[in-house]
C-alpha positions as CSV (number, residue, x, y, z in Angstrom):
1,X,-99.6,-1.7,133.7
2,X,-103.2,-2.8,133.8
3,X,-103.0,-4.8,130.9
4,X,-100.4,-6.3,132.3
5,X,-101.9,-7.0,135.8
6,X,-105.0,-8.5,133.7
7,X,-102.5,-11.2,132.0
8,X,-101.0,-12.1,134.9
9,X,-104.5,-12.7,136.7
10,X,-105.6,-15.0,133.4
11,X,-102.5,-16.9,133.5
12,X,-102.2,-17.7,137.0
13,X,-106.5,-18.9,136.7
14,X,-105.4,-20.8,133.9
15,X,-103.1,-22.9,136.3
16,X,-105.9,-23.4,138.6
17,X,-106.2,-27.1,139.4
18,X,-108.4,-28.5,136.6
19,X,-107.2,-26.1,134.1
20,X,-105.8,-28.6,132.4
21,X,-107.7,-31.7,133.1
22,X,-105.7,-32.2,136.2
23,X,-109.3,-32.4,138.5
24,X,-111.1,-34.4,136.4
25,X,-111.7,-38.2,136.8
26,X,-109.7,-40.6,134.6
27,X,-111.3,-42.4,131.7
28,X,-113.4,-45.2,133.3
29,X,-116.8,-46.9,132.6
30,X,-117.1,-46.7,136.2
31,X,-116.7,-42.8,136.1
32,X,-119.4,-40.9,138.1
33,X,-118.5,-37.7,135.3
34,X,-119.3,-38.3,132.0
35,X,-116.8,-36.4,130.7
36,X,-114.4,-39.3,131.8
37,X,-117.2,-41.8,131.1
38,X,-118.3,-40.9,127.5
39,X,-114.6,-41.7,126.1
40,X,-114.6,-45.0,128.1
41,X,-117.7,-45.8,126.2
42,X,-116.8,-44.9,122.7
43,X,-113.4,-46.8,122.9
44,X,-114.7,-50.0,124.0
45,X,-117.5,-49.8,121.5
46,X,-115.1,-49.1,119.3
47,X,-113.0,-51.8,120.1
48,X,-116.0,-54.1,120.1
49,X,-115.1,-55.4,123.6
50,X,-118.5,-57.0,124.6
51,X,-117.7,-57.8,128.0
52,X,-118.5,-54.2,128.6
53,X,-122.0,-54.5,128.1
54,X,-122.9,-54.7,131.4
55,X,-121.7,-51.3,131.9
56,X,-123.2,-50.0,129.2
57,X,-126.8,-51.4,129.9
58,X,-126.2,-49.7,133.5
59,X,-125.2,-46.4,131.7
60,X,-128.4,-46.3,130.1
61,X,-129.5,-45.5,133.2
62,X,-127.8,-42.0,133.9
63,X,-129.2,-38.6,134.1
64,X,-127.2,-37.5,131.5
65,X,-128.7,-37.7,128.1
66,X,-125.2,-37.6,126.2
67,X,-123.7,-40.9,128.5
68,X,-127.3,-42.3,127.6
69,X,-126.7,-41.7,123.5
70,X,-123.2,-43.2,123.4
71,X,-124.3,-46.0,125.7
72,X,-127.0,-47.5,123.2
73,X,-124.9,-46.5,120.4
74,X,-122.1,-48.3,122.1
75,X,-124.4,-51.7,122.5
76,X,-125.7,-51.4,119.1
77,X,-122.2,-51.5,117.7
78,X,-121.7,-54.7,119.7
79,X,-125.2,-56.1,119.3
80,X,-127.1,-54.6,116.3
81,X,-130.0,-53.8,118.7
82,X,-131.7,-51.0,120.5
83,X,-134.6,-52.7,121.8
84,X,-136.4,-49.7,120.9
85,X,-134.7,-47.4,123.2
86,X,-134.4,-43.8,122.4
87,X,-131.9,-42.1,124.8
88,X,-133.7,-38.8,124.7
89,X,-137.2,-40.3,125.5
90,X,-138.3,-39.5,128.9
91,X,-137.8,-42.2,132.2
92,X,-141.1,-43.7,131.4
93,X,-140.5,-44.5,127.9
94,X,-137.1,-45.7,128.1
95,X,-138.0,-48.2,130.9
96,X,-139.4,-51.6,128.7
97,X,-136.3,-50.8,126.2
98,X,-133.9,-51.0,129.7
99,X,-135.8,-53.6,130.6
100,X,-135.4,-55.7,127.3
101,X,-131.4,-55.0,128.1
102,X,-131.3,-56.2,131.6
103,X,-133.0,-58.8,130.1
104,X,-130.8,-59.2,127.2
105,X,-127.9,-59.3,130.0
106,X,-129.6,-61.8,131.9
107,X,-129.6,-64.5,128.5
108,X,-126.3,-63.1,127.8
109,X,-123.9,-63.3,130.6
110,X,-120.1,-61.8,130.1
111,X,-117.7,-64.7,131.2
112,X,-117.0,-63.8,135.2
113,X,-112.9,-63.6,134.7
114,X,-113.8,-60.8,131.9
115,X,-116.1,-58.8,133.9
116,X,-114.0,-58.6,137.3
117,X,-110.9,-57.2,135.6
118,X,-112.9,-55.1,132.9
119,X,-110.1,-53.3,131.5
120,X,-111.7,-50.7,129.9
121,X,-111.0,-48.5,132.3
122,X,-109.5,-46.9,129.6
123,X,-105.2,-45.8,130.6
């Protein structure tokens, strides 16, 4: 009988909202969690969609070191460059590499009707 009681309580935490994905974000380079973030990332790098940059220079930003590695992997797959950035380098040593991007940005503007429907909001 206990056993039973115990299976019961696991299968009733299993469908506890976000058991199943059902409380997390959905896949967006705009995602504030980078577990909906990081596959936005990889699939436009992947898909070599450049007008994504932008989001990517801003994601080397974050606090979180893994949204920081796919994001310079990401541009360096569209660009060839790093700029010297090293995504587990301390704030102070990534800043002139994230300052060479915004840079970079700057000289390299995505086309305006590109970046205001950026579908990589990955469906």
């Amino acid at each position: 009988m206990a056993a039973r009681g115990l299976l019961l309580a696991g299968g009733l935490a299993c469908c506890a909202p976000g058991c199943f994905g059902g409380g997390r974000e959905p896949i967006s380079l705009k995602a504030s969690d980078p577990a909906s973030r990081i596959p936005a990332i990889k699939k436009a790098a992947a898909a070599r969609e450049t007008e994504t940059a932008p989001f990517l220079v801003k994601a080397l930003e974050s606090e979180d070191p893994a949204v920081r590695f796919y994001a310079i992997r990401g541009l360096q797959d569209l660009t060839g460059e790093t700029f010297g950035y090293t995504w587990y380098a301390d704030d102070k040593h990534r800043q002139a590499p994230l300052d060479q991007w915004k840079q970079w940005l700057g000289d390299h503007p995505p086309a305006a009707d590109t970046v205001a429907g950026t579908g990589s909001e990955t469906k």
